[in-house]
C-alpha positions in Angstrom: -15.6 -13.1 1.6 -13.1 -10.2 1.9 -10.7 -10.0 -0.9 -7.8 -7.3 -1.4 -6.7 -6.9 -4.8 -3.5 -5.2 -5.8 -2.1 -3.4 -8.4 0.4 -0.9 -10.2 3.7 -2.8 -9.2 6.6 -2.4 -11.4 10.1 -1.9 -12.4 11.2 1.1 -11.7 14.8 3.3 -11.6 15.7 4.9 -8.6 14.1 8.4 -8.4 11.2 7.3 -10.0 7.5 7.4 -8.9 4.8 4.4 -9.2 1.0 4.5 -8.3 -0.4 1.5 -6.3 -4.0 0.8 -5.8 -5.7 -1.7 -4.1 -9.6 -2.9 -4.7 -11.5 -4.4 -2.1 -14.4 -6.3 -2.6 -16.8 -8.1 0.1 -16.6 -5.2 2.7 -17.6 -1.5 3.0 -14.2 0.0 3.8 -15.6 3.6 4.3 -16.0 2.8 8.3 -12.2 1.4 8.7 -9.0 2.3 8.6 -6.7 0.8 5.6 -3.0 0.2 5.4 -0.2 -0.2 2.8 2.3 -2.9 3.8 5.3 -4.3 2.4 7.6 -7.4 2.2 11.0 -7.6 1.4 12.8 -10.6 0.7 13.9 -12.4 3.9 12.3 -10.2 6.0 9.1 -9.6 7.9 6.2 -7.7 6.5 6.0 -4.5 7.7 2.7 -1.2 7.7 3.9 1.2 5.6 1.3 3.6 5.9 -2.5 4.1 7.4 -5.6 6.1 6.8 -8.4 6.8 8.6 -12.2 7.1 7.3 -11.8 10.8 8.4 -8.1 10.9 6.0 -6.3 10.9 8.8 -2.8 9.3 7.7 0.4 8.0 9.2 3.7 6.7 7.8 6.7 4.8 8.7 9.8 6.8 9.0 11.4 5.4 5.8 8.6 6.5 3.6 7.7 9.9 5.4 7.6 12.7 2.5 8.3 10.3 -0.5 5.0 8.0 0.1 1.1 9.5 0.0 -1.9 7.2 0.9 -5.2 7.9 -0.5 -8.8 6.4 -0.2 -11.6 6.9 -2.4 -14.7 5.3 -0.3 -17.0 5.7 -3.5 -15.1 3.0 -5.5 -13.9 0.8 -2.5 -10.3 1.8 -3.5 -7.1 2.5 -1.6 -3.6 4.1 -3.3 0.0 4.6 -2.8 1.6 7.7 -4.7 5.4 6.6 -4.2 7.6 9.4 -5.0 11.6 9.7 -5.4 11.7 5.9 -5.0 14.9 4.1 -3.8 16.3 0.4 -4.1 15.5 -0.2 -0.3 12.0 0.2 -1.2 11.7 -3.0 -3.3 9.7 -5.9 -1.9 6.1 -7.0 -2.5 3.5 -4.0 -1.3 0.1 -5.0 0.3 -3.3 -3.8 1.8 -5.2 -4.8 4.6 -7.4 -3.6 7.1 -4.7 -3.0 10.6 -7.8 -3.5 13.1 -9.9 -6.0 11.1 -7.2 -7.8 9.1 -8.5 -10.0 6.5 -6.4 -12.8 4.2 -3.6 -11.3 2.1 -4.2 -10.7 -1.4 -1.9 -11.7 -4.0 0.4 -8.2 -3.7 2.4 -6.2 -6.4 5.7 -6.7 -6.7 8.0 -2.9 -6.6 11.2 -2.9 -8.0 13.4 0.1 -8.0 16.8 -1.3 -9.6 19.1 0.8 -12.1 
């Protein structure tokens, strides 16, 4: 069984930078691409940002330059270096696989509030 396991979540003040990771256990992720999602109260969840096995990455529009996603296929682990973050970005932050989803972890809860 596949199982996603986040961490790093916070509160945080606008402008402020967090570190999420994300541990998955039951499945080799070096072969697949991974991606950061998020949920914001009342609203649907949405990617946030891929990577490929190669590295190759892509990002929504609202994180482009603020967010960076990393893998390290050694330890099974996928990040999220959030940067200059802003009260929009608040909501409950995920990982999945986009082309081989798997059930939802538990996610980390992100906060940016003065």
């Amino acid at each position: 069984q596949v199982q996603m396991a986040e961490s790093g979540g916070g509160l945080v003040q606008p402008g402020g930078s967090l570190r999420l990771s994300c541990a998955v256990s039951g499945r080799t992720f070096s072969g697949y691409v991974m991606g950061w999602y998020r949920q914001a109260p009342g609203k649907q969840r949405d990617v946030v940002a891929t990577v490929t096995s190669g590295g190759t990455t892509k990002y929504a529009e609202s994180v482009k330059g603020r967010f960076t996603i990393s893998r390290d296929n050694a330890k099974n682990t996928l990040y999220l270096q959030m940067n200059s973050l802003k009260p929009e970005d608040t909501a409950v932050y995920y990982c999945n696989f986009p082309y081989s989803q798997v059930s939802w972890g538990q996610g980390t809860q992100v906060t940016v509030s003065a």
